[in-house]
N, C-alpha and C positions, 0 to 999 in steps of 0.2 A: 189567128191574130186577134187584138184586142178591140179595135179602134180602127174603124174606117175614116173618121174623121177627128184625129186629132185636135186636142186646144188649142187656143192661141199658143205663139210662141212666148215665153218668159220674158219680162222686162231685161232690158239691158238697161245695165244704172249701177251705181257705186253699190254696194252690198251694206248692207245697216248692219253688219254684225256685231257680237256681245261678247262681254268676258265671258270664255268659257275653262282657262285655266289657269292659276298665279304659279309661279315660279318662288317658291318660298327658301331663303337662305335664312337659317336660323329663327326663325320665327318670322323673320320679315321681307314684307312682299318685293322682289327685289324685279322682279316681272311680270308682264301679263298677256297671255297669247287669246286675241279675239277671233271669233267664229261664228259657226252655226252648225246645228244639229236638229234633226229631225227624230221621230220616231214615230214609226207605223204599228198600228193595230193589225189581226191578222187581216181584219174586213176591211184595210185601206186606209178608216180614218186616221186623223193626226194626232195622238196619245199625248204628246209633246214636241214642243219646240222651242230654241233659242236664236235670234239672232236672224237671220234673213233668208228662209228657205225658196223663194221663189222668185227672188232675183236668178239670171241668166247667170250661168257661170262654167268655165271649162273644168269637165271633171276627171282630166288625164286619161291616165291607163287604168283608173275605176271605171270605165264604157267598154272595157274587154268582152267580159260576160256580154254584151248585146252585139258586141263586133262577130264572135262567134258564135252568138244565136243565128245574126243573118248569114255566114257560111254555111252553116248549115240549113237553112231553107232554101238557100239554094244549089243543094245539092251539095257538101260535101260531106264525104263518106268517112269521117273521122270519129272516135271514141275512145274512152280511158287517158291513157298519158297521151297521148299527142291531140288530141283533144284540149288537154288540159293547158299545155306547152301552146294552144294555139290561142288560147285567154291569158297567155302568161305574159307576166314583166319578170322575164327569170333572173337567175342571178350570175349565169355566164359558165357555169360548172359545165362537165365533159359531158353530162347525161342532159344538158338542154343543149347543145349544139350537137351532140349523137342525132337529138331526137329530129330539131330543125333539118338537118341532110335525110333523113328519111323521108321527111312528107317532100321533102324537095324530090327526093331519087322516087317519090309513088307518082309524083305531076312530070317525071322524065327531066326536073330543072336541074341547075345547080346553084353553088353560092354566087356567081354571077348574074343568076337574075334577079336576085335581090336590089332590092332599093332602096332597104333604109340606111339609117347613116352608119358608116363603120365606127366601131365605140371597143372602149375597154370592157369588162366582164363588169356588173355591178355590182355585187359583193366586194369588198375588200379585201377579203384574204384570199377569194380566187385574181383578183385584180394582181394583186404583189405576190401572187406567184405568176401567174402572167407574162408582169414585167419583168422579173427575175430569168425566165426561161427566152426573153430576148423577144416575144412574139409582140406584132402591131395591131393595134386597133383593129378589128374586121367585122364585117354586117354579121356573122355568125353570134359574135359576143355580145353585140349589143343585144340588150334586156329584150325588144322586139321581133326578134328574128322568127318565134314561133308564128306568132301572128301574123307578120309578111310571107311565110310560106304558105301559111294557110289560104292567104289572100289570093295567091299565087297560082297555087292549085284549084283555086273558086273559080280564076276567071278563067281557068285554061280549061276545066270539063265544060263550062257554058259558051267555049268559043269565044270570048273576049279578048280583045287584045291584053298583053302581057306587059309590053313597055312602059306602058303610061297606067299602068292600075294604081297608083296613087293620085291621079287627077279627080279630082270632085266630083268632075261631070261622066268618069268612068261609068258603066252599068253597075260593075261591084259597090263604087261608094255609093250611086244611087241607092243599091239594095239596103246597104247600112244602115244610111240614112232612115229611108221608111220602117226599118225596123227599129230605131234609133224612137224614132216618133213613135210607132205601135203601141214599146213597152212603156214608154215613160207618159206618154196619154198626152205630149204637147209636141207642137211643133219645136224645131231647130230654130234658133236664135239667129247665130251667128255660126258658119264656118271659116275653121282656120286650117296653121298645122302644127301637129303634135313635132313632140321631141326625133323624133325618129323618122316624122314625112309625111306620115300617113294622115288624111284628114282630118280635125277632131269639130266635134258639133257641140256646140253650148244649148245647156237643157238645165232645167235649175236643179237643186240640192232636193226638195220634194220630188220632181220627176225621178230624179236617178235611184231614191229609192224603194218610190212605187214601182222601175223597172225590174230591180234586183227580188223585189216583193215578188211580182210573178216570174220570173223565171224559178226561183226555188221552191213556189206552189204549184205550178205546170203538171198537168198528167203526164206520167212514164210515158215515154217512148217520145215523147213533142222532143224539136230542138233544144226548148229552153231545158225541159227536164234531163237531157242529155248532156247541156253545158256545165248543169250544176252538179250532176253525178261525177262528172270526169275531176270535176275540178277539188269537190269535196275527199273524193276517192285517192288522186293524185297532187294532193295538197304542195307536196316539194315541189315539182313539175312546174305548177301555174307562180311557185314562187322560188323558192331554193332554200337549202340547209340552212336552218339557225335564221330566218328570215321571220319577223312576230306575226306576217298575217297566215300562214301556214302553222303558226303553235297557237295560235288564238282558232281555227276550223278544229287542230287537232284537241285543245281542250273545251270546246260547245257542240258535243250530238247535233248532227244536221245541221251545224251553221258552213254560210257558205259567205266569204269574205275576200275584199279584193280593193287594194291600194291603189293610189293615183299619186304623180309627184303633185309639189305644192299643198300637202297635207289636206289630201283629198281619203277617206275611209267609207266604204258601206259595206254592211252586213246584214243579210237575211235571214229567216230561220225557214224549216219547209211547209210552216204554216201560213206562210206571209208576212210575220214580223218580222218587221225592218227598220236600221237605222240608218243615217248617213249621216258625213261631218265633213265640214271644211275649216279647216285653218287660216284666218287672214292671210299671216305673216308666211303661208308654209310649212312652217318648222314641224322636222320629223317629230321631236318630241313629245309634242303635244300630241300628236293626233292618235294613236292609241290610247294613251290614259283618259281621251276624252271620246272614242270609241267604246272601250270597254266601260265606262260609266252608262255611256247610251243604253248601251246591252244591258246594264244591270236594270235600269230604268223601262227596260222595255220587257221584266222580268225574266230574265236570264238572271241564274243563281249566282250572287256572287259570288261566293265562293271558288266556283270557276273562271273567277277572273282574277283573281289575286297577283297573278304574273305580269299583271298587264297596266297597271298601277302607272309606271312608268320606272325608267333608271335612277338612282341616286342624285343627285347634286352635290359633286364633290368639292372640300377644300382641305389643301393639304393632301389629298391623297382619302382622305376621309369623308364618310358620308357627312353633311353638313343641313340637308335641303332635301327637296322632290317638288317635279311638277305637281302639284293638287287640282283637282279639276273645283268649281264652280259648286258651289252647295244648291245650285238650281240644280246640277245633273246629280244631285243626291236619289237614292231609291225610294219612292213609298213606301211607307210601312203597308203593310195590308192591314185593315180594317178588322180589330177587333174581334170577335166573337162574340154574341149576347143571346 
């Protein structure tokens, strides 16, 4: 562990965020999505930043990676794809509910003991086919379902009760939680609850990605080094087919990446550089092209991010526009030669 004694916990307070990307139609700025962005050095300091990194803020299902650091300190026996599947916001395809009924059929459970909310698949195209094939809503589909089994199987090799493993004051969320604090170096803010049930703990935009910082710099064999291997390894798993934070790991060597709703994004590398970003408004759109600018900024080659720009802005059927991001998250030149 990091930190016996964690920081204060983060201000709760409106968030002072900045323009971090215009929404250009034809040349003119027809929108503006505000936020904040961080970027880590590999030795922790803060290289840059925009906008309000240490205001308190809920960072979804971007706190996966440290949900499944603390399963596995506390014993569970998981690695590669169902590992990955238990960091994941999948996308509802047949090989992340195959995978969710395994770790259920290894803790002896089923999809009845599940507890989170029953949901459509979250991909689109496996959605409308879904709905097309007649089937409803079920805890399997929802995007969570790795991660509740995993929970599942934590509290039931520690002897935990089973029923109530989404209550806050459970042993499992206590574990969370202090592991929640270990990585991110400050105390919990506020707890609530996520989309899905499950507790979520507000920790600010800096904390979350000093935590993501060390879990991808961890020595082999540690939990965290285990969270990040499975997930980088089994990039679909923790996310699903044609999904951008699964083809943004697969084109950055050793990055390890992982989305929150409400246009939450953070990314490490395995040296400790890290980014994180929040979106005021949300919007999916921005928060990639204002990700991968981080990245570039945090010297990651652009080049390698080219895909990640963001989608067209269409009129007529025609490209018209594109999200831009912010000429602060422009890359330094490197300095000269003399």
């Amino acid at each position: 562990m990091h930190s016996s004694s964690p920081a204060d916990a983060p201000v709760v307070r409106e968030p002072l965020h900045a323009p971090v990307a215009h929404l250009l139609r034809s040349g003119v700025v027809e929108g503006i999505h505000y936020g904040s962005v961080v970027v880590l050095d590999a030795d922790g300091r803060v290289r840059f930043q925009l906008g309000d990194i240490e205001a308190a803020f809920y960072p979804r299902s971007a706190v996966k990676p440290l949900q499944a650091v603390a399963m596995l300190r506390a014993g569970l026996p998981l690695d590669g794809a169902l590992l990955s599947l238990a960091a994941a916001s999948h996308s509802g395809e047949e090989r992340h509910l195959d995978g969710t009924r395994r770790i259920l059929a290894l803790a002896g459970l089923g999809e009845d003991d599940l507890r989170n909310v029953p949901d459509m698949p979250f991909d689109p195209a496996v959605r409308d086919a879904w709905v097309r094939a007649g089937r409803a809503p079920s805890r399997l589909a929802q995007n969570c379902s790795g991660k509740h089994a995993a929970m599942l199987w934590t509290a039931e090799l520690n002897g935990w009760t089973l029923e109530d493993y989404l209550d806050p004051a459970h042993p499992l969320q206590q574990a969370v939680m202090r592991t929640v604090e270990d990585l991110t170096g400050q105390r919990v803010a506020r707890v609530s609850v996520d989309g899905c049930g499950a507790p979520l703990f507000s920790i600010s935009l800096h904390g979350l990605a000093r935590a993501l910082a060390r879990i991808t710099s961890a020595a082999p064999g540690t939990p965290e080094a285990r969270v990040a291997d499975a997930m980088r390894e089994h990039a679909e798993m923790a996310s699903g087919s044609g999904r951008d934070v699964a083809a943004l790991m697969r084109a950055v060597p050793g990055l390890l990446a992982k989305d929150g709703f409400e246009g939450v994004q953070v990314a490490a590398l395995p040296d400790g550089t890290a980014v994180a970003v929040k979106i005021a408004d949300g919007a999916n759109r921005a928060r990639i092209p204002v990700a991968a600018a981080a990245l570039a900024r945090a010297g990651v080659d652009p080049g390698l991010l080219t895909a990640f720009t963001g989608e067209p802005l269409l009129g007529g059927g025609q490209p018209v526009g594109s999200v831009r991001t912010v000429r602060a998250l422009d890359p330094v030149p490197a300095p000269a030669c003399v």
